[in-house]
Biopython code that builds the backbone (N, CA, C, O; Angstrom):
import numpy as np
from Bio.PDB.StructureBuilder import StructureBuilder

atoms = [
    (1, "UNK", "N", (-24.368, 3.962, -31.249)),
    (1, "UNK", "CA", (-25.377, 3.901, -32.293)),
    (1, "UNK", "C", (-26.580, 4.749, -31.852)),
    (1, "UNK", "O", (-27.225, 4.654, -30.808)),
    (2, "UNK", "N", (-26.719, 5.489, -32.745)),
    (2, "UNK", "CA", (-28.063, 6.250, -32.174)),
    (2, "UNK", "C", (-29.639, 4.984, -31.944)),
    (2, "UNK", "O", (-29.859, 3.780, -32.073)),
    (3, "UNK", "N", (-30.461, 6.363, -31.506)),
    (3, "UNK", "CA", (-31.582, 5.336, -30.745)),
    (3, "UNK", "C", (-32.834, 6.291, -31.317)),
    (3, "UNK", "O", (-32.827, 7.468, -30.956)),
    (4, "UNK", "N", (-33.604, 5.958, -31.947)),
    (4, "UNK", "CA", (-35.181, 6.146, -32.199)),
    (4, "UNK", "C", (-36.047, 6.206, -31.138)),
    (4, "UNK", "O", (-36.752, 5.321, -30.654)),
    (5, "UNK", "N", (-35.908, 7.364, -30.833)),
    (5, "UNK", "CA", (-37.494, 7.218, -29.556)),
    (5, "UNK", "C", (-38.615, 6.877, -30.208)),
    (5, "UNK", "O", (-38.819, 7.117, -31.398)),
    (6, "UNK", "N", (-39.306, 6.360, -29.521)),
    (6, "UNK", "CA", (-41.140, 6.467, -29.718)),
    (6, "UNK", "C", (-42.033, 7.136, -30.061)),
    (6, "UNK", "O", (-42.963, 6.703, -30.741)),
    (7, "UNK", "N", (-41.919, 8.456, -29.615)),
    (7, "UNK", "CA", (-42.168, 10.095, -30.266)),
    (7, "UNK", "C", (-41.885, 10.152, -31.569)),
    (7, "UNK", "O", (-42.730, 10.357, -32.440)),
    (8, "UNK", "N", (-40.232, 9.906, -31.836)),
    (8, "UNK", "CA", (-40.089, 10.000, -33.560)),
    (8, "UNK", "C", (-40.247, 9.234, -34.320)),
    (8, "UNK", "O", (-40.189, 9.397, -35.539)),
    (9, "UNK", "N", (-40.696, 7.326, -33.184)),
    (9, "UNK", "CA", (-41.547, 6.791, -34.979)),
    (9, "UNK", "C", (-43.126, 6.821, -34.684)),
    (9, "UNK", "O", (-43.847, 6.013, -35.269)),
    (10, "UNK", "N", (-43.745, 7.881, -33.649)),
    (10, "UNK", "CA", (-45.169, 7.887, -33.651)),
    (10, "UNK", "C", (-44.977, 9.182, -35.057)),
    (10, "UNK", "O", (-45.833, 9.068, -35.935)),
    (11, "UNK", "N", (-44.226, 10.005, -35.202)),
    (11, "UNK", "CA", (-44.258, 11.409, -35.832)),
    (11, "UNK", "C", (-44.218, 10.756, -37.110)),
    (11, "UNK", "O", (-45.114, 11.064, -37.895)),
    (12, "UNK", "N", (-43.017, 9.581, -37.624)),
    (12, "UNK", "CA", (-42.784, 8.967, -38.448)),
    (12, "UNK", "C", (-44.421, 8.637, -39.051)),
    (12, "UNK", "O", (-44.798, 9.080, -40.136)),
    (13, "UNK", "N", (-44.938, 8.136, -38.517)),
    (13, "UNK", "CA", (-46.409, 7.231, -38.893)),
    (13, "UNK", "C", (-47.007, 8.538, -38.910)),
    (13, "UNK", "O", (-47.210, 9.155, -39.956)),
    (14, "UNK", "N", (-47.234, 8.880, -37.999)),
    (14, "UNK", "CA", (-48.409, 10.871, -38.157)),
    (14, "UNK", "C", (-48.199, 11.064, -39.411)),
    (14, "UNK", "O", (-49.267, 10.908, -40.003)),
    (15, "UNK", "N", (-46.721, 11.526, -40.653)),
    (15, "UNK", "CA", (-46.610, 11.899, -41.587)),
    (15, "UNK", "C", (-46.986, 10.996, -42.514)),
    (15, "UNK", "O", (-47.587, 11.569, -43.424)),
    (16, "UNK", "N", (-46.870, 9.521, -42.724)),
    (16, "UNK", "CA", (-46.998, 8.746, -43.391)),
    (16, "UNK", "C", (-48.470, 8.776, -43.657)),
    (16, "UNK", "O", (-48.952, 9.307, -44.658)),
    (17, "UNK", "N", (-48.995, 8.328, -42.946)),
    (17, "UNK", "CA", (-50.360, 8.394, -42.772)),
    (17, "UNK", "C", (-50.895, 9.983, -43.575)),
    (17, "UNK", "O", (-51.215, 9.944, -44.763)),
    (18, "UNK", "N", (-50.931, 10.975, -42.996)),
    (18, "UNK", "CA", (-51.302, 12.185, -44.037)),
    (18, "UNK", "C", (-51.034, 12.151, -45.248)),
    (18, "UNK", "O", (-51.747, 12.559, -46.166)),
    (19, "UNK", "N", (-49.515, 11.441, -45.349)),
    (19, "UNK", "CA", (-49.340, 11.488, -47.091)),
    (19, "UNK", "C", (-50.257, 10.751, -48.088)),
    (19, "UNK", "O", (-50.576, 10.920, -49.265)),
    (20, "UNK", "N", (-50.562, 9.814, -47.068)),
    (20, "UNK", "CA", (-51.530, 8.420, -47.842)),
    (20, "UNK", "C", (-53.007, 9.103, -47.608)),
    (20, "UNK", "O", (-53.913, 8.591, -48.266)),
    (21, "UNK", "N", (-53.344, 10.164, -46.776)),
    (21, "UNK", "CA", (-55.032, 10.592, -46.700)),
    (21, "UNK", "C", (-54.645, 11.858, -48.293)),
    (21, "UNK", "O", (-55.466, 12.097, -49.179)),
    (22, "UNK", "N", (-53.459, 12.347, -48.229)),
    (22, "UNK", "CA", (-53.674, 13.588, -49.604)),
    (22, "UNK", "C", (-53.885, 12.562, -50.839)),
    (22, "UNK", "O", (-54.695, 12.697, -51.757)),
    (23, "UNK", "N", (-52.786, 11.298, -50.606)),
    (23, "UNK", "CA", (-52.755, 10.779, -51.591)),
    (23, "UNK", "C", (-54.111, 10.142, -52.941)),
    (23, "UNK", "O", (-54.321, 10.152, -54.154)),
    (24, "UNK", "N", (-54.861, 9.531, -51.301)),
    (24, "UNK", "CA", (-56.396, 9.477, -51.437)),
    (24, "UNK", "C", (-57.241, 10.096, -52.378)),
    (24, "UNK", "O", (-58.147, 9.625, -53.067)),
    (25, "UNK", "N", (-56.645, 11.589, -52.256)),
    (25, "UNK", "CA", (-57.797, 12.272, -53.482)),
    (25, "UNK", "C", (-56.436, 12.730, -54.523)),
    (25, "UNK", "O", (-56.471, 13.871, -54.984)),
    (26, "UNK", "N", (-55.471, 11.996, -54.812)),
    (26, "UNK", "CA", (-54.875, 12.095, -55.911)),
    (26, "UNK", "C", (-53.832, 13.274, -55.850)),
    (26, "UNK", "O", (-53.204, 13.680, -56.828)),
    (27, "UNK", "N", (-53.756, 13.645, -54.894)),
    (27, "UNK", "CA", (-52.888, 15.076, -54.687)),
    (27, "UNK", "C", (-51.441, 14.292, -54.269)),
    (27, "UNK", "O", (-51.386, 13.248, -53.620)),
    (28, "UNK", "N", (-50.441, 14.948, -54.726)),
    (28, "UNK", "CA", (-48.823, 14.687, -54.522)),
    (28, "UNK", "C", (-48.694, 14.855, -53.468)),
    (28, "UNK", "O", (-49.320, 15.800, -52.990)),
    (29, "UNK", "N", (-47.860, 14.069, -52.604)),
    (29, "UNK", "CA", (-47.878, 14.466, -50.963)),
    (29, "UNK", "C", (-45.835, 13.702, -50.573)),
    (29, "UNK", "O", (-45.493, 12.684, -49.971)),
    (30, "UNK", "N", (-45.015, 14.763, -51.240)),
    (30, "UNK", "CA", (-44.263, 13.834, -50.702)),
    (30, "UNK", "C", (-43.063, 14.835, -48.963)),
    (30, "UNK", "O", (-42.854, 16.017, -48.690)),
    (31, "UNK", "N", (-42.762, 13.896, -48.494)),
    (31, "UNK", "CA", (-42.426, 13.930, -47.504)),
    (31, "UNK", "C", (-41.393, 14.800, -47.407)),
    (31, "UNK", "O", (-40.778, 14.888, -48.471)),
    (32, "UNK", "N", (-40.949, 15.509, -46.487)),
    (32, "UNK", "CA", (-39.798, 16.391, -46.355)),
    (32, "UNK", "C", (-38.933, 16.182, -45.313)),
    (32, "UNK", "O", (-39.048, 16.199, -44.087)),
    (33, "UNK", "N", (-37.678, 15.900, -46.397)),
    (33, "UNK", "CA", (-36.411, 15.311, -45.103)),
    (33, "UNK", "C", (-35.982, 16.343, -43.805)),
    (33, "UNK", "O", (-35.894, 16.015, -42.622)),
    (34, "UNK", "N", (-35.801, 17.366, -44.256)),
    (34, "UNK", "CA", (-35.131, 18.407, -43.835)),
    (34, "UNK", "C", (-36.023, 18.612, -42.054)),
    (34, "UNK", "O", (-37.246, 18.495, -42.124)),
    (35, "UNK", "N", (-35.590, 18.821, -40.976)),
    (35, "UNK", "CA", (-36.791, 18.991, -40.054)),
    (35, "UNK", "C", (-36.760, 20.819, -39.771)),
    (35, "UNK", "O", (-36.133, 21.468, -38.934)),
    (36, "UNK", "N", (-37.339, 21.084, -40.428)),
    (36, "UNK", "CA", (-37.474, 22.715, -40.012)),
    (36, "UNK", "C", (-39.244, 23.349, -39.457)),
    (36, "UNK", "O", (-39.747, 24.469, -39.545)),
    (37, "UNK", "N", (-39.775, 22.053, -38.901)),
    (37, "UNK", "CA", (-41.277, 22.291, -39.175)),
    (37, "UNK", "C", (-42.151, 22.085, -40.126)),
    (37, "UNK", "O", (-43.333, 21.917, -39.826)),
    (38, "UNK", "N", (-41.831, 22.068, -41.121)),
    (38, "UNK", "CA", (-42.455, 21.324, -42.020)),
    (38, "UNK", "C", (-42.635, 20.000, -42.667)),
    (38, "UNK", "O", (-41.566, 19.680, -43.188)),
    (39, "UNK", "N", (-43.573, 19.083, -42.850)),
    (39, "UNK", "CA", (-43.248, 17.626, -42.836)),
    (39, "UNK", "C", (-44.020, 17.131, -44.140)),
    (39, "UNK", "O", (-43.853, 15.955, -44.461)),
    (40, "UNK", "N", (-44.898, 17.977, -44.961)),
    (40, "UNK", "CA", (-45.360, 17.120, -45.964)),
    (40, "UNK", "C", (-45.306, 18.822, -47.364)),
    (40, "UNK", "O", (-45.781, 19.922, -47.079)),
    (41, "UNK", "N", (-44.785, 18.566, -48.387)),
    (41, "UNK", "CA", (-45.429, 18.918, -49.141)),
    (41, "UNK", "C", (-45.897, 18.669, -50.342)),
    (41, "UNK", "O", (-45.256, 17.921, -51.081)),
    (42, "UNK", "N", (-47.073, 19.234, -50.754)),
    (42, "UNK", "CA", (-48.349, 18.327, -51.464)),
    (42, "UNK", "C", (-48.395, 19.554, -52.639)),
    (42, "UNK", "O", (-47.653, 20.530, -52.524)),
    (43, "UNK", "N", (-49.428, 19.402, -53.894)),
    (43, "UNK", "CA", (-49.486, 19.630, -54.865)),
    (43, "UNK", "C", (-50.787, 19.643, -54.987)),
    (43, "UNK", "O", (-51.194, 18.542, -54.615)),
    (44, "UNK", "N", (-51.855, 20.471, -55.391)),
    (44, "UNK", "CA", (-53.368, 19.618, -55.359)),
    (44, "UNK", "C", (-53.539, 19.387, -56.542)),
    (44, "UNK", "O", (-53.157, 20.271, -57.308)),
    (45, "UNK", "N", (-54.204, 18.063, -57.184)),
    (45, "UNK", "CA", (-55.024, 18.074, -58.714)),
    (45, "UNK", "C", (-56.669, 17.781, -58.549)),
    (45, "UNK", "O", (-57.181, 17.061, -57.693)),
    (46, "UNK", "N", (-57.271, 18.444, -59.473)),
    (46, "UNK", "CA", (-58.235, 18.399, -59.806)),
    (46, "UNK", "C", (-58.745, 17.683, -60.925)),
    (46, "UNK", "O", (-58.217, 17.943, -62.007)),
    (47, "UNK", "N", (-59.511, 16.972, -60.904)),
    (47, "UNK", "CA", (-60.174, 15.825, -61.983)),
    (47, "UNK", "C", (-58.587, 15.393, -62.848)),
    (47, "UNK", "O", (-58.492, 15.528, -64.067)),
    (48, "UNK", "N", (-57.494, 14.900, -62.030)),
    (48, "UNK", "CA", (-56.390, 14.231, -62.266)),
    (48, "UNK", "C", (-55.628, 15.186, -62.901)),
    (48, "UNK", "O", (-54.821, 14.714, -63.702)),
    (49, "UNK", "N", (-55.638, 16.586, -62.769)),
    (49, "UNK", "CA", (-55.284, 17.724, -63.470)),
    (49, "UNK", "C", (-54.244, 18.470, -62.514)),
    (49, "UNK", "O", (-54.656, 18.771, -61.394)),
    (50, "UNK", "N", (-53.325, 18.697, -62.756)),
    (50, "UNK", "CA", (-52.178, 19.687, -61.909)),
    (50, "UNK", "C", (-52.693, 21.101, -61.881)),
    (50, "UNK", "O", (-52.932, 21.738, -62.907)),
    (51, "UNK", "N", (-52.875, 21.622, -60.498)),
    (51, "UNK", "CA", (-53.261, 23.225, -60.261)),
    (51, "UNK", "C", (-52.180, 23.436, -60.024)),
    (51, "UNK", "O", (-51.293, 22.581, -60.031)),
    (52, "UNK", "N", (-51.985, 25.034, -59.676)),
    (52, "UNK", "CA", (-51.310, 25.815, -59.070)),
    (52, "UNK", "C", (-51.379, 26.055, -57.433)),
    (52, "UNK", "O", (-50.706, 26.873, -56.805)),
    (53, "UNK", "N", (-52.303, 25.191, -56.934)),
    (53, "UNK", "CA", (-52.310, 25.052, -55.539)),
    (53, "UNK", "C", (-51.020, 24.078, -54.796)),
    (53, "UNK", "O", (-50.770, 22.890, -55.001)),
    (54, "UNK", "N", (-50.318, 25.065, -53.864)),
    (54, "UNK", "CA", (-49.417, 23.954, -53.121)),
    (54, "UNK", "C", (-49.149, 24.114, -52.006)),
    (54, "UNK", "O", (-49.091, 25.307, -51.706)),
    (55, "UNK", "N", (-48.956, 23.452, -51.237)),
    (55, "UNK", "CA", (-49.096, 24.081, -49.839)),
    (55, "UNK", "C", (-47.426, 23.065, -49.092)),
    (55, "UNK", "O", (-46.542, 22.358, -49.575)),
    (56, "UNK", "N", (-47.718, 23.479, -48.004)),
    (56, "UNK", "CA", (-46.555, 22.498, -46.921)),
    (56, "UNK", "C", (-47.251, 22.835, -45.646)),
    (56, "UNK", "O", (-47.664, 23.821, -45.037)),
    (57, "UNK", "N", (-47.184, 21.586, -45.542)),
    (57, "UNK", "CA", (-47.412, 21.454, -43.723)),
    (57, "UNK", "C", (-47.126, 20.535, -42.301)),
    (57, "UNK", "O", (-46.557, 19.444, -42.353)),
    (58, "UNK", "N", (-47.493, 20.999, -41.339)),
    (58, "UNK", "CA", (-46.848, 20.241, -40.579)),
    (58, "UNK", "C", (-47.354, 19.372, -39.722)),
    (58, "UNK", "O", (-48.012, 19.975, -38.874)),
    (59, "UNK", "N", (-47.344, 17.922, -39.514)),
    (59, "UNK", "CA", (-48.071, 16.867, -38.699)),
    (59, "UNK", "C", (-47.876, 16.896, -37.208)),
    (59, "UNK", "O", (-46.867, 16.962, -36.505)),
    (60, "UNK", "N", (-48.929, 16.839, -36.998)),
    (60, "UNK", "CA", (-48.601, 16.684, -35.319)),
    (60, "UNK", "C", (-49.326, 15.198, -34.947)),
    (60, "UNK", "O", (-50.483, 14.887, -35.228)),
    (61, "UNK", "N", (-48.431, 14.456, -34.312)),
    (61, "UNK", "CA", (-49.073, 12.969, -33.888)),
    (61, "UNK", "C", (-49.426, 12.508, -31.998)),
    (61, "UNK", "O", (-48.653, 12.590, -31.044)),
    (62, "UNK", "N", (-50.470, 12.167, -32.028)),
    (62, "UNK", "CA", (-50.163, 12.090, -30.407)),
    (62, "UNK", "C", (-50.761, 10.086, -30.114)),
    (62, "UNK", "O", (-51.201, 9.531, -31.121)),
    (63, "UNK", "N", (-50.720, 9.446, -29.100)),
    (63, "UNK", "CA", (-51.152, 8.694, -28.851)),
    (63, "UNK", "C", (-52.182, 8.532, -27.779)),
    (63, "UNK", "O", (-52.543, 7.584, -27.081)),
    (64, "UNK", "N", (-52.477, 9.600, -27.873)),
    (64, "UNK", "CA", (-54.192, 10.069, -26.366)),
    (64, "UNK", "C", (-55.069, 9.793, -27.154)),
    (64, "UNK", "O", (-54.993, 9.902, -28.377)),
    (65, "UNK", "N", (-56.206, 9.318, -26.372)),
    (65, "UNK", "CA", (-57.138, 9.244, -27.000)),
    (65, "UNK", "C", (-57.919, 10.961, -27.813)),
    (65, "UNK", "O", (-57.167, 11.936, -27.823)),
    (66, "UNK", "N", (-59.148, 11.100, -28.318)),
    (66, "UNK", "CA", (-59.512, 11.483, -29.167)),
    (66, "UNK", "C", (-59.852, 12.485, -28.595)),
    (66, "UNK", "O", (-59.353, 13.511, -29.057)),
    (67, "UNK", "N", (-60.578, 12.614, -27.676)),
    (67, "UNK", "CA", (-60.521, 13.909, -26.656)),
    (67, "UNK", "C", (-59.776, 14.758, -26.434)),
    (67, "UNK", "O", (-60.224, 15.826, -26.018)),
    (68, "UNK", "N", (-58.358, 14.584, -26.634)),
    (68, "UNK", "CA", (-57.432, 15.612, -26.770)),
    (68, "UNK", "C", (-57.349, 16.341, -27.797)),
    (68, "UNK", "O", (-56.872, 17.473, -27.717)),
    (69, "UNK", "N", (-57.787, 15.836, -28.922)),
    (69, "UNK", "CA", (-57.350, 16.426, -30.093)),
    (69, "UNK", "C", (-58.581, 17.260, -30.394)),
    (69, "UNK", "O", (-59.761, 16.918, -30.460)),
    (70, "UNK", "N", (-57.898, 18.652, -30.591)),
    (70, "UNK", "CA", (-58.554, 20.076, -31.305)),
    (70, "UNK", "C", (-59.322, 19.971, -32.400)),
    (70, "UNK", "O", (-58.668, 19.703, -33.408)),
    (71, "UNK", "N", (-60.867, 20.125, -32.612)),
    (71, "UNK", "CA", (-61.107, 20.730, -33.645)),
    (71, "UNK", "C", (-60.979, 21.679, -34.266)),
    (71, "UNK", "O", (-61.591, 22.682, -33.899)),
    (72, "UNK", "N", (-60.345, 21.721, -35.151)),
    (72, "UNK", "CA", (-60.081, 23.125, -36.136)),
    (72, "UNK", "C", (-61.612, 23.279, -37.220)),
    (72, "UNK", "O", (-62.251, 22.445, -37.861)),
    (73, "UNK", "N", (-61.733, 24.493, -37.055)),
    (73, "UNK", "CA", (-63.133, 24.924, -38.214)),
    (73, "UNK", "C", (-62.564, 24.698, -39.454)),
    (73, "UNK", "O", (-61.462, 24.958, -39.937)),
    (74, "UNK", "N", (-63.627, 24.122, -39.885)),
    (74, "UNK", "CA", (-63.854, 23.603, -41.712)),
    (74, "UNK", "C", (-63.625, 24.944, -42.488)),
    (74, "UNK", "O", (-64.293, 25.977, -42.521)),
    (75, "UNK", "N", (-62.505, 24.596, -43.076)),
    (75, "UNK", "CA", (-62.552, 25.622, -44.123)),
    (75, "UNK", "C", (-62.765, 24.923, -45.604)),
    (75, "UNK", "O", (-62.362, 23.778, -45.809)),
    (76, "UNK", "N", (-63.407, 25.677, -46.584)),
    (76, "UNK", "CA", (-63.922, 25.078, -47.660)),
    (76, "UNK", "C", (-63.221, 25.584, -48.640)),
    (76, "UNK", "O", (-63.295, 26.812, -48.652)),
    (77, "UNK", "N", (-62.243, 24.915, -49.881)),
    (77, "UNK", "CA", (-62.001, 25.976, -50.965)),
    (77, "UNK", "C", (-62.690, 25.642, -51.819)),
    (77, "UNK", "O", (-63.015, 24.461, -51.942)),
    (78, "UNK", "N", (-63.092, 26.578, -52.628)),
    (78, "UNK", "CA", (-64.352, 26.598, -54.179)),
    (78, "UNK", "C", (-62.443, 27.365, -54.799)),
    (78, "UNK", "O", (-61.751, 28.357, -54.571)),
    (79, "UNK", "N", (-62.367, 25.877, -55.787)),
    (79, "UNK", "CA", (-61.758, 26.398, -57.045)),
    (79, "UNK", "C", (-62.400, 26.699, -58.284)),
    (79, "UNK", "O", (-63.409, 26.094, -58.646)),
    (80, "UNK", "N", (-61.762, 27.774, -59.075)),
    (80, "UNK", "CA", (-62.291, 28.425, -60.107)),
    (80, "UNK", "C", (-62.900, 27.364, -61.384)),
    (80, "UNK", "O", (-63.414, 27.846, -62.393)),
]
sb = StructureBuilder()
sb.init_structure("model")
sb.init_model(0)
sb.init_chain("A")
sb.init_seg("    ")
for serial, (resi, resn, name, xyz) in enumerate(atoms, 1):
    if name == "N":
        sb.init_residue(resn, " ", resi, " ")
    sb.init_atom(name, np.array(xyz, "f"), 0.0, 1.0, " ", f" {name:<3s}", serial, name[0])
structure = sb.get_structure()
């Protein structure tokens, strides 16, 4: 019988969790079976409105504290 490491249900929760922060502002976030690097893709809406924005991306989960983890610079989008 196969065996679930710890790694793949911390990754498990990493994705879950993102789906439920896109979900937050109303954007489609559903999960992707397939493992090719990519783990969520999302849809954005605006004032409950479907754009043409869509993206896919990929979660990375760790269990270190907070210090490890990279800030990435704020990027801002201004939609039309």
């Amino acid at each position: 019988m196969p065996i679930k490491s710890n790694s793949q249900s911390l990754g498990d929760i990493g994705e879950k969790t993102v789906a439920l922060i896109f979900s937050k502002y109303s954007w489609s976030a559903d999960l992707i079976k397939s493992d090719f690097g990519e783990d969520i893709s999302c849809t954005v809406f605006i004032d409950n409105s479907r754009t043409y924005y869509y993206f896919r991306c990929q979660v990375k989960s760790t269990k270190k504290d907070s210090k490890y983890i990279r800030r990435l610079k704020m990027v801002i989008l201004v939609f039309p």
